[in-house]
C-alpha positions in Angstrom: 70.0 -38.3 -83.9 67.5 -36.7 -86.1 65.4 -34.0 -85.0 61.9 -33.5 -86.6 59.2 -30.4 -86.1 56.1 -30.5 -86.8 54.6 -28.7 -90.4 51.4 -27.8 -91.0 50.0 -29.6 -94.4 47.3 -27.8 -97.0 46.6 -24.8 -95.2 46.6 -26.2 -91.5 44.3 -29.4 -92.5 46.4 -31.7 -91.9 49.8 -31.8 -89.7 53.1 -34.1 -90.0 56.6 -34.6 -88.3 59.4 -33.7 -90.8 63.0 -34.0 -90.5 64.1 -30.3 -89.0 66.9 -30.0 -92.3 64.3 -30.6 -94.8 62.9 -27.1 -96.7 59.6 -26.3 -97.8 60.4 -26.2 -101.6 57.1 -23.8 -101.7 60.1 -21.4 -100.2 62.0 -21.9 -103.5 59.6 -22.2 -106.1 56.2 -22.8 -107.3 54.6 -26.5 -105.9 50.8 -27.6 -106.8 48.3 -27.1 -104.6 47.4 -30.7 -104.2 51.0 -31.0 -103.0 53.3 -30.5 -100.0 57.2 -31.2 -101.0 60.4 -30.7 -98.5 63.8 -31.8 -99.7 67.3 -32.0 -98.0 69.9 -30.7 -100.3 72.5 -32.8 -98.4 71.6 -36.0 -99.0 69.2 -35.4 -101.9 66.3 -36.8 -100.4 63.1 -35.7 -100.8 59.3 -35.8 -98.7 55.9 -35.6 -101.4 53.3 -35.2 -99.9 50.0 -35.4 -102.1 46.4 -35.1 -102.5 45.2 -37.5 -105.1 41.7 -38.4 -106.6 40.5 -42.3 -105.5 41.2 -44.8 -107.8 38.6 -47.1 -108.0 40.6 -50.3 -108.7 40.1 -54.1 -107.9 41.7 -53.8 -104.5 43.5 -51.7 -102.5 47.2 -53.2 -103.0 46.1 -52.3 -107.1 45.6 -49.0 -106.2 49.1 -48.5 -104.2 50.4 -50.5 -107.0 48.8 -48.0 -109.5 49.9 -44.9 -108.0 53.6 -46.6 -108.0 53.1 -46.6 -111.5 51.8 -43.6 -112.1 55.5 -42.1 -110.2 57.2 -44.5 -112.6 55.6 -42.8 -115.6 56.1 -38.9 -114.3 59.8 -40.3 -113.5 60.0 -42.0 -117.4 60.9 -45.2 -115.5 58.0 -47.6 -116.1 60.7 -50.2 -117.6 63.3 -49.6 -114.7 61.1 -49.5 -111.8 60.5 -52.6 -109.1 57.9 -53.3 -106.4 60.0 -54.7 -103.1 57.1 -55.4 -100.6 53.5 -53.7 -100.0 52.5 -53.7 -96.2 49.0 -53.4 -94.9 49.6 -50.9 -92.0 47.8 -51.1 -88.7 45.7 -48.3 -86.1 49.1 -49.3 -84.5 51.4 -47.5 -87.1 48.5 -44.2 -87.7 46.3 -44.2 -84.6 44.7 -40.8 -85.3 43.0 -42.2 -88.5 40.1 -44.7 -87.7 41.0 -48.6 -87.7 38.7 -49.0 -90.8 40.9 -46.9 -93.0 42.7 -48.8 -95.3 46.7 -47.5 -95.1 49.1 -49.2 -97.3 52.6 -48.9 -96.9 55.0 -49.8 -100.6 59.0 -49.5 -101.1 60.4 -49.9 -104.3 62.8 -48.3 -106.5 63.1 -46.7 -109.7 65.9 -46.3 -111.8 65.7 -42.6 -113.1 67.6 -39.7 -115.1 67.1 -36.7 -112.8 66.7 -33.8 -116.0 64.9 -36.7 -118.3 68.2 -37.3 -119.8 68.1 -39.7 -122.7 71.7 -41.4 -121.7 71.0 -44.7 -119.7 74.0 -44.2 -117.4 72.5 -40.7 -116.2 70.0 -42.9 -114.3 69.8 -43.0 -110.6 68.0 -45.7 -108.3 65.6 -43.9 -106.3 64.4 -45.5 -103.1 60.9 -44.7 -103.5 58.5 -44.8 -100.2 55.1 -44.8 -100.6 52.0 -44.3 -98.2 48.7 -45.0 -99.2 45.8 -43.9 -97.3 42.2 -44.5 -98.9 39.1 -42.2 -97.8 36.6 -43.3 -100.0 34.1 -40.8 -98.7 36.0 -37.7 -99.2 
């Protein structure tokens, strides 16, 4: 069974369970400040956690769908990438956040060369994970 600790996010503001073998890649080497990222070299997964400027858009599935696309474009992957399902989450799934908040929930994949290679066969699906959580007042 996996065993997760709590990490403190952004200087303390916010605070998260992660997986106990994931690192703080801040350890290693030099991560944005609008970001938080923890990988597990094991298994190659990896945990981004990030501080991004509202996107006014014409609904809040476009704007989960937009910020899939924007990954797709940092990854080069915008003709290899897939949407599987967008979920709506509840005050169930975050209760700390008030009900009104609108949380999205997408999974997808991607199909991406790890060092930008130009080779098609160097790509890699990526299972891609991504939480939404819109504070238009902030």
């Amino acid at each position: 069974m996996e065993t997760f600790t709590f990490r403190e996010l952004f200087g303390g503001a916010i605070t998260t369970l992660i997986p106990e073998n994931f690192a703080d890649i801040s350890d290693v080497r030099e991560v944005p400040d609008n970001q938080e990222v923890y990988a597990n070299a094991d298994t190659d997964q990896s945990i981004i956690i990030e501080i991004l400027q509202y996107v006014h858009s014409g609904s809040d599935e476009d704007a989960v769908r937009h910020h899939f696309m924007s990954v797709a474009s940092d990854n080069d992957a915008e003709e290899y990438s897939s949407i599987q399902a967008i979920v709506q989450l509840t005050a169930q799934d975050i209760p700390k956040l008030p009900p009104e908040t609108p949380k999205y929930l997408l999974s997808g994949q991607q199909s991406v060369s790890k060092f930008h290679e130009s080779d098609p066969n160097s790509r890699n699906l990526v299972n891609i994970f991504l939480a939404l959580i819109r504070l238009p007042s902030y």
